[in-house]
RONU-327124 format. One line per field, with one value per atom (N, C-alpha, C): residue number from 1; residue in one letter; x, y, z. Coordinates in Angstrom, 3 decimals, always signed. Each point is the difference from the previous one (the first is absolute). Layout:
BEGIN
num = (NUM, ...)
residu = (a, ...)
px = (X, ...)
py = (Y, ...)
pz = (Z, ...)
//
This chain:
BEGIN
num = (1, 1, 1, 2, 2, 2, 3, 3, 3, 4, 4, 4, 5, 5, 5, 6, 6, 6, 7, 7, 7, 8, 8, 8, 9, 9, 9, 10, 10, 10, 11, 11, 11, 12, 12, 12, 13, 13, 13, 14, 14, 14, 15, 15, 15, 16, 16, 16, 17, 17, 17, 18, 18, 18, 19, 19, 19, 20, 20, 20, 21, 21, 21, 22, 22, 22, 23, 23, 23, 24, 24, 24, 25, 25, 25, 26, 26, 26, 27, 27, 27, 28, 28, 28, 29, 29, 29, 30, 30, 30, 31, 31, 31, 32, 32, 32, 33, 33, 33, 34, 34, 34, 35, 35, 35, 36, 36, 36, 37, 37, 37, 38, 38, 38, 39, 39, 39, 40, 40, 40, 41, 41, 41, 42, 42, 42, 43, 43, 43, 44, 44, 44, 45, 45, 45, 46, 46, 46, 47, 47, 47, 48, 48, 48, 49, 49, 49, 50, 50, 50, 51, 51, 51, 52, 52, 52, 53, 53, 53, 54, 54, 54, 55, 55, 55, 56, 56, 56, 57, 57, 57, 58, 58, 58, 59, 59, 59, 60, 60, 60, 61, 61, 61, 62, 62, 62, 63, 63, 63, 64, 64, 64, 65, 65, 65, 66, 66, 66, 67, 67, 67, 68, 68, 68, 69, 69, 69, 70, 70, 70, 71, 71, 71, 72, 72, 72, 73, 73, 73, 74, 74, 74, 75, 75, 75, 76, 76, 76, 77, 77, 77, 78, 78, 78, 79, 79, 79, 80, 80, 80)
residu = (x, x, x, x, x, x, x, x, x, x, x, x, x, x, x, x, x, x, x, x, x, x, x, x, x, x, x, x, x, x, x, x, x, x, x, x, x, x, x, x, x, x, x, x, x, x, x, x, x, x, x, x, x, x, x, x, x, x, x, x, x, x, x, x, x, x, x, x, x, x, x, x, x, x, x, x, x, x, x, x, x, x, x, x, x, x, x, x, x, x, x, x, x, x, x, x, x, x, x, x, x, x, x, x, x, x, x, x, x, x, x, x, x, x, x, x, x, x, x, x, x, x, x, x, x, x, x, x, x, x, x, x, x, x, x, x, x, x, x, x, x, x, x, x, x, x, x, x, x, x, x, x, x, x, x, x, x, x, x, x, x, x, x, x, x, x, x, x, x, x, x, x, x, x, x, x, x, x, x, x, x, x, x, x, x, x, x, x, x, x, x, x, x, x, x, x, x, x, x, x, x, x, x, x, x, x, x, x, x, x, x, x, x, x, x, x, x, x, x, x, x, x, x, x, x, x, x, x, x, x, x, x, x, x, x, x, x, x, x, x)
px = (+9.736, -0.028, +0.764, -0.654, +0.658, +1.254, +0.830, +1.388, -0.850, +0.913, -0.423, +0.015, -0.648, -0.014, -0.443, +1.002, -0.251, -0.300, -1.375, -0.199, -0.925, -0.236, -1.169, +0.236, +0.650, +0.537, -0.778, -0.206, -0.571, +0.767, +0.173, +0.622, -1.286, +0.609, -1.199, +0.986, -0.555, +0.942, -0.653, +0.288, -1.192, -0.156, -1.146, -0.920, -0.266, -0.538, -0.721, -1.021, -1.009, -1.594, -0.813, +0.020, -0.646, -1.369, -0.920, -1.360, -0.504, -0.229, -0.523, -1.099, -0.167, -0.990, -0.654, +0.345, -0.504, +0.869, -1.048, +0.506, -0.957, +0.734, -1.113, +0.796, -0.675, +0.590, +0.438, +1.388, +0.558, -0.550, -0.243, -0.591, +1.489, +0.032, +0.891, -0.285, +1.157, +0.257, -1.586, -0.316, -1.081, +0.570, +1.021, +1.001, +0.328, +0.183, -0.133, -0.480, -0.007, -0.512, +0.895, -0.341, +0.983, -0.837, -0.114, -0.185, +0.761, -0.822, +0.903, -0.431, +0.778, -0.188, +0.510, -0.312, +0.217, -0.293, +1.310, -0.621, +1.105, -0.802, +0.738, +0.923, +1.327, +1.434, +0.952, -0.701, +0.731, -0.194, +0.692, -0.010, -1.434, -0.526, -0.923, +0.898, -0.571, +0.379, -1.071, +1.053, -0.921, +0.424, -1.099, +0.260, -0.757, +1.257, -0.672, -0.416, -0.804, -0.749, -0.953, +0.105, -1.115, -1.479, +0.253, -1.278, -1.413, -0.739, -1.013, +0.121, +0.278, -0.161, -1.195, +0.146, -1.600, +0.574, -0.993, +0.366, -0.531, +0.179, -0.321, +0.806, -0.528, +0.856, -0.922, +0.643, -0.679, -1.629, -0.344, -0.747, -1.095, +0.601, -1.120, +0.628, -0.364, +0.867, -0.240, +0.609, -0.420, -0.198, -0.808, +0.155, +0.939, +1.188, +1.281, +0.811, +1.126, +1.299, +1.038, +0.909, +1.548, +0.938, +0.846, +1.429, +0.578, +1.401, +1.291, +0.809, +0.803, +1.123, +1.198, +0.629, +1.475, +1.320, +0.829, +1.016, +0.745, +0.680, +0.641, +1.203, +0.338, +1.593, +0.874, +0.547, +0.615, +0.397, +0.265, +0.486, -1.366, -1.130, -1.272, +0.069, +1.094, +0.470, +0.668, +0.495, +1.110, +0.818, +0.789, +0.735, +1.422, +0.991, +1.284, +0.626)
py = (-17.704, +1.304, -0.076, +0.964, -0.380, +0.775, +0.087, +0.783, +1.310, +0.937, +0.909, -0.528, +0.315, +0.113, +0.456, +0.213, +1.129, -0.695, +0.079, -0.942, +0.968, -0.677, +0.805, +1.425, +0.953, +1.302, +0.578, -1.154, +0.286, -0.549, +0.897, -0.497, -0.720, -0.802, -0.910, -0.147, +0.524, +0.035, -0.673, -0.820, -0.475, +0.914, +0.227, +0.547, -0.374, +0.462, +0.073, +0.709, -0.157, +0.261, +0.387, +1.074, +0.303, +0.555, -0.471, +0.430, +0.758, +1.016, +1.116, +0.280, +0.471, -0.084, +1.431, +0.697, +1.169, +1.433, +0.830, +1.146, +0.949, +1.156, +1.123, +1.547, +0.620, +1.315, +0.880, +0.859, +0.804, +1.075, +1.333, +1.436, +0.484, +0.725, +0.763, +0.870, +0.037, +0.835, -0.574, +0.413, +0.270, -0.733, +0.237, -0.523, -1.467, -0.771, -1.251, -0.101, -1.193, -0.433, -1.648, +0.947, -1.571, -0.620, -1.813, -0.641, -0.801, -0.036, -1.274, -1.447, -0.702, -1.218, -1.235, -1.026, -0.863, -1.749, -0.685, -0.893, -1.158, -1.536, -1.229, +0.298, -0.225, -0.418, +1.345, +1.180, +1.329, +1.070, +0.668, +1.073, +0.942, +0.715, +1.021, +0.782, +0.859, +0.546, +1.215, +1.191, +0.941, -0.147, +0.101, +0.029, +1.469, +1.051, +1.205, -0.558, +0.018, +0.460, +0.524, +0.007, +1.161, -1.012, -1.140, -1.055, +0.130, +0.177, -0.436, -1.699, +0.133, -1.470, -0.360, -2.000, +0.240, -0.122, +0.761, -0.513, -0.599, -0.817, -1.037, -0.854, -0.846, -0.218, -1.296, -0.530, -1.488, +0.441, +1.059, +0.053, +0.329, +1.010, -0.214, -0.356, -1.421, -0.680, +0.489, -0.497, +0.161, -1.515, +0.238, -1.067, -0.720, +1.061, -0.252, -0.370, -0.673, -0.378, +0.474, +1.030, +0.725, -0.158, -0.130, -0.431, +0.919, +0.015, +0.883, -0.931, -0.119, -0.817, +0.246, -0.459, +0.068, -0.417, +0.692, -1.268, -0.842, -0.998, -0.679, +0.646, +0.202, +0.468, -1.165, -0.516, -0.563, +0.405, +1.644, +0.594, -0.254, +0.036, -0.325, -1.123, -0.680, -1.171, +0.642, +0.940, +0.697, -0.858, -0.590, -1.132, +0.495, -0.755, +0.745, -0.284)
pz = (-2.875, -0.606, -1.314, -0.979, -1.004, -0.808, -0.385, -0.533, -0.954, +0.189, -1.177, -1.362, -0.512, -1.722, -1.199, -0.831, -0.865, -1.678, -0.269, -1.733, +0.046, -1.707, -0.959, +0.681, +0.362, -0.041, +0.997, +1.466, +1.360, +0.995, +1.042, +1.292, +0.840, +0.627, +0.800, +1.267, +1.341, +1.072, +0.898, +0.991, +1.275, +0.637, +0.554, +0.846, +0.901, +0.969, +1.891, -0.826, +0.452, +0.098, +1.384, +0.136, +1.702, -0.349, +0.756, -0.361, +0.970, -0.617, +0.466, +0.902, +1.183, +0.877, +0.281, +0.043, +0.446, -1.457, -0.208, -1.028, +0.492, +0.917, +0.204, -0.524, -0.635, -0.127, +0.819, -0.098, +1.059, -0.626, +0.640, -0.789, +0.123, -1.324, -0.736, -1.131, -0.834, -1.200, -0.975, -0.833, -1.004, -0.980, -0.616, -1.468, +0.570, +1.136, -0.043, +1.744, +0.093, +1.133, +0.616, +1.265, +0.531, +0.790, +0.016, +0.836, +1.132, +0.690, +0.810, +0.133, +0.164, -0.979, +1.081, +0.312, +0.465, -0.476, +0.589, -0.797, +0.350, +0.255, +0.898, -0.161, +0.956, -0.180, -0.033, -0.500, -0.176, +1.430, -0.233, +1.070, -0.746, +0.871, -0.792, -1.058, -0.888, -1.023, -0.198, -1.060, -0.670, -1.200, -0.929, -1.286, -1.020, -1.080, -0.163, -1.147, -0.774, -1.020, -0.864, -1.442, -0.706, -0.215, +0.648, -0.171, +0.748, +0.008, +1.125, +0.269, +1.384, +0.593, +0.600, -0.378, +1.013, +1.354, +0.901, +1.860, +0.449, +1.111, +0.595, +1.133, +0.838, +1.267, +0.305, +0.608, +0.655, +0.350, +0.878, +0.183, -0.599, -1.482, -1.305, -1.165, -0.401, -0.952, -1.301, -0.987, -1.241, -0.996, -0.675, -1.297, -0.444, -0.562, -0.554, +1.305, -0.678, +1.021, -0.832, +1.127, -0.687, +0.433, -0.546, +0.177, -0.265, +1.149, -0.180, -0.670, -1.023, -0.510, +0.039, +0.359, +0.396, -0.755, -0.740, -0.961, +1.308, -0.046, +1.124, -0.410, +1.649, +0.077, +1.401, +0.032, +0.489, +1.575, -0.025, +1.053, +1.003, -0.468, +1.022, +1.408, -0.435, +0.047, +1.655, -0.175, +1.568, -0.106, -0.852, +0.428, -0.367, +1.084, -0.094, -1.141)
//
């Protein structure tokens, strides 16, 4: 894994990459919309936003492949 670093006037941090398996819409508010979101290695998730997402689940795939990205934090680690 690689150290943070900061040149040419960009931070560059390591990352975890979890790929996304399932995104289905929860019904709600009108002004944004939340999904729920799943994906290897993570606990399920909701995510709110003003985006339209595409949905999809193992059982109807899509074209594209998405990733959740993660900065690395050390504490992931549980370690004393």
């Amino acid at each position: 894994m690689n150290t943070p670093l900061f040149a040419n006037c960009r931070l560059r941090l390591p990352c975890i990459a979890f790929r996304v398996t399932e995104v289905k819409r929860r019904p709600g508010h009108v002004a944004h919309s939340t999904y729920g979101v799943k994906a290897d290695g993570l606990r399920d998730l909701l995510i709110t936003t003003d985006e339209t997402l595409i949905q999809f689940s193992r059982a109807r795939r899509t074209r594209q492949t998405f990733f959740l990205i993660r900065p690395w934090d050390r504490r992931l680690l549980e370690l004393p």
